[in-house]
N, C-alpha and C positions, 0 to 999 in steps of 0.2 A: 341630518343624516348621521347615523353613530360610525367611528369607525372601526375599519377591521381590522384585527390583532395587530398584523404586520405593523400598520399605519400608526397604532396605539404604542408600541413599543419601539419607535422610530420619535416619534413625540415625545417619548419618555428620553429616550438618549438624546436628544435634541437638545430637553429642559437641561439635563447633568450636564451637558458640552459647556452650557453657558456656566461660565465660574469667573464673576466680577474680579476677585484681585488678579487673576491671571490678566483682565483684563487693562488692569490698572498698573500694571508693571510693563506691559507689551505697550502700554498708551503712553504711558513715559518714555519709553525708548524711539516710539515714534514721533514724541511731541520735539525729541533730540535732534533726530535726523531732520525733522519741518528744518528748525530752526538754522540748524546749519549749511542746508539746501536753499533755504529762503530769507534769511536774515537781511542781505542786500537791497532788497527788492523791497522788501516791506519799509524799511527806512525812507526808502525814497518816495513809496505811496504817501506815506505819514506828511513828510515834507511838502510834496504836492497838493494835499488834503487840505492841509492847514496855513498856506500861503497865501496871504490878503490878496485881494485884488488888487493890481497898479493904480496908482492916480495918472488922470490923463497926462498924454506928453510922456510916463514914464514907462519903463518896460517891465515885466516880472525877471522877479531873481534868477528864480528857474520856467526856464521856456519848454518844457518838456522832461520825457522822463530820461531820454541821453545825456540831455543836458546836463539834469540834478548828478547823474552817474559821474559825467566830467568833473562836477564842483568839488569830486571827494569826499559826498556827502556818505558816501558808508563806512569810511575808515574809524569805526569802535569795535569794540570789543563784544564778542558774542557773550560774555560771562555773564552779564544779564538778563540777558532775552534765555541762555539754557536754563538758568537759576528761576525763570518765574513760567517760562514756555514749557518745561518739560513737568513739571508736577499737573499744571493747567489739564495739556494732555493726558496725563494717567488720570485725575480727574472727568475729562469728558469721556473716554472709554469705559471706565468704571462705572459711570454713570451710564451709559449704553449700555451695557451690560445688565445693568441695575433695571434699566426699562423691557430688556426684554425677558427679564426674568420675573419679572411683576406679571406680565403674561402668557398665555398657553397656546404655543402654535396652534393658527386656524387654517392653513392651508396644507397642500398634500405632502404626506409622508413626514410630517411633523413640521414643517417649516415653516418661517413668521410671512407672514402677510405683507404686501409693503405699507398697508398703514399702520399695522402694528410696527415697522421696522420705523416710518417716520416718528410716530407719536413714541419711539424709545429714544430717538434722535434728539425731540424735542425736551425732553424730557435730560435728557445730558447736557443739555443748553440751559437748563434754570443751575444744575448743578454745579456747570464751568462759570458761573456770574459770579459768584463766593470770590475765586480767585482771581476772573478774568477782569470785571470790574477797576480794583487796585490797580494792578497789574498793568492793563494799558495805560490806564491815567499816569504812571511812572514812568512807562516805555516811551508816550506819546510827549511827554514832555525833556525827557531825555535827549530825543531825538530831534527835537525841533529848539534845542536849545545852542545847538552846531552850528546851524544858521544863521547865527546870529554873533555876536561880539563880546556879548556878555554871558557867563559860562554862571548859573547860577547854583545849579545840585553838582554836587563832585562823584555821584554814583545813585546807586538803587537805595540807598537804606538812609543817603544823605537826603534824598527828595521826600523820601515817607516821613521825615525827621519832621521837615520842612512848613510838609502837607499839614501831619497830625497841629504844628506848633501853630501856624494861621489860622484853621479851621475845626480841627478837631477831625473825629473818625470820619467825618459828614464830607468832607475836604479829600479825604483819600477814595471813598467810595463816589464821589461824581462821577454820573455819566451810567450810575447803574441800570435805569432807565433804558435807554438807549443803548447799552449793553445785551441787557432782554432782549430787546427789540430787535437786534442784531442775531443774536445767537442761538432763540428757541428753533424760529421757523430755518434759518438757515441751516444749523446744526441737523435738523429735520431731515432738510432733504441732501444733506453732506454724507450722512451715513444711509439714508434709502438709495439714494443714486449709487452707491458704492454696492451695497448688498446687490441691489437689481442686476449690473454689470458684470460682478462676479459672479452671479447664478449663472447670465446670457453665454457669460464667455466660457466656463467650464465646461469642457468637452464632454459627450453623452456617457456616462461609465466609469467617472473622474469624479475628488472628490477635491481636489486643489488645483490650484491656479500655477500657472507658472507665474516664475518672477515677471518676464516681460508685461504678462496680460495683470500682473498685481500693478504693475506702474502705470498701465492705462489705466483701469479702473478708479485707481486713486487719484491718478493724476485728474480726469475726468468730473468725480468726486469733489476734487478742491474747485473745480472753477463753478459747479452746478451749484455749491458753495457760495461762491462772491458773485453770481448773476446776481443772489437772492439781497446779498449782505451788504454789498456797495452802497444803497442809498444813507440805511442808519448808521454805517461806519463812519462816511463822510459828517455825519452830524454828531455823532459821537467824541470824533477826533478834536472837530471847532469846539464843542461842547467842553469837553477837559481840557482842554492847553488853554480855551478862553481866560483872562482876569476875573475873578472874583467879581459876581454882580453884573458882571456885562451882558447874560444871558437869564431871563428869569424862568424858563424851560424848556423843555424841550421843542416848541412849540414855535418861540420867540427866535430859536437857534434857525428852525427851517424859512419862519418867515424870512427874517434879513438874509441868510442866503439865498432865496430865489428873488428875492430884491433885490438885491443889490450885484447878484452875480448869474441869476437866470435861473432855467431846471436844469438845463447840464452840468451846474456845478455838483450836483449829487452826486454826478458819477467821475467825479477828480479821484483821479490817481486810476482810473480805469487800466490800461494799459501795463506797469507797473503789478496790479491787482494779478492781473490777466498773466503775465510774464510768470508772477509767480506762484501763482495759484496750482498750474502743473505739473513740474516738478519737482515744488514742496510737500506739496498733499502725496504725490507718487510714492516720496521717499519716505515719509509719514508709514504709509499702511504697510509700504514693502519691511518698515522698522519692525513694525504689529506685527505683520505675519507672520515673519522670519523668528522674533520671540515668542508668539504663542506655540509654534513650533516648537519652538527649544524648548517651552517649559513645558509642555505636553508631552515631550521625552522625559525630560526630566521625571514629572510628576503626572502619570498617566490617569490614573487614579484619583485625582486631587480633581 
């Protein structure tokens, strides 16, 4: 069925709205706010994740996710996580952006479809592996290195030193696999759950959200997020902080975890996940919002 004028020139304003670097500055500023709304929380997932099982007779280090909060296990420095978190984000925006500009609204009055809006999602998920990849392998071993007695990287650029010097580029990008697997289908439905929300919740003759309903939605957004993401994170995490050679893929990683620790362990660090998955993601898109605003004033036109 062709459409009529109105509809067609509604479409056409739709496609011009979409302007990638706007996107990609607005997803930086968001990826800022994640990080310093959720930095805590996520540390502690990390440590959860990747904590062996006890030997009989002994107890785990950490017994929970209050627990690990007791132990002081957050007290670092956010300098890393903004420095590798906040580009990531302008990244996966950009790359959202990029996917829905590859297509031409099929639903009314110009608007994306929610599987066009997933498969842009997904699609900003191959784009974030480039940096997200790296990136966790650094973070994840950073973070799990507090745990313990022996302090072996002294920062972010002393661990990629580290990485490169043992194994070469091959060593830094572990876990890319598993990264994908992580971040196409999740990213997916990270950014449709968020569109769909913010269509439902915009009142009839409105064209924006209030702040409040932007922090549901997002918040909403990040955990529809981590239902999907929790199982490859968890294998992800074991997967990169492993010793060299201990795992020969991704494959070997899931069998000895459900061997040796069951199917629940897939979802370690659940609660943690969950804690911070709404808040962070909230403060996330209310970041986006709030700049693609400003640069919309700014640059109307653009």
């Amino acid at each position: 069925m062709s459409q009529t004028p109105s509809e067609a020139a509604a479409a056409k304003k739709t496609l011009k709205s979409v302007n990638p670097i706007k996107d990609f500055l607005a997803g930086g500023v968001g990826g800022a706010c994640l990080v310093i709304t959720g930095h805590p929380l996520d540390t502690i997932k990390v440590r959860l994740q990747t904590q062996a099982k006890p030997q009989p007779g002994q107890t785990a280090f950490y017994t929970g996710t209050f627990d690990c909060a007791k132990k002081n296990c957050c007290k670092r420095s956010m300098a890393a996580p903004l420095v590798g978190v906040t580009p990531m984000f302008a990244v996966c925006f950009f790359g959202f952006g990029i996917g829905k500009k590859l297509q031409t609204p099929a639903g009314k009055n110009g608007e994306y479809t929610l599987p066009q809006l997933f498969a842009a999602g997904m699609l900003s998920g191959v784009f974030t592996t480039v940096i997200m990849a790296p990136g966790e392998r650094i973070k994840c071993l950073l973070q799990i290195q507090h745990s313990g007695h022996e302090i072996k990287y002294n920062g972010p650029i002393d661990c990629a030193k580290q990485l490169y010097k043992e194994g070469g580029i091959r060593s830094i990008y572990r876990g890319t696999a598993l990264t994908l697997m992580r971040d196409v289908p999740a990213t997916g439905v990270y950014f449709a759950s968020y569109e769909y929300l913010k269509k439902a919740l915009t009142p009839e003759g409105h064209s924006e959200l209030s702040a409040l309903k932007t922090l549901f939605a997002g918040g909403m957004a990040g955990v529809a997020n981590w239902v999907v993401a929790i199982p490859p994170d968890v294998l992800k995490s074991r997967f990169q902080t492993a010793p060299a050679g201990k795992y020969s893929g991704v494959s070997d990683v899931l069998r000895e975890l459900i061997r040796t620790e069951g199917i629940r362990s897939l979802y370690k660090g659940f609660t943690p996940v969950m804690l911070r998955a709404f808040p962070a993601n909230a403060a996330c898109f209310l970041g986006y919002e709030m700049t693609i605003k400003f640069l919309n004033y700014l640059w109307p036109n653009w």
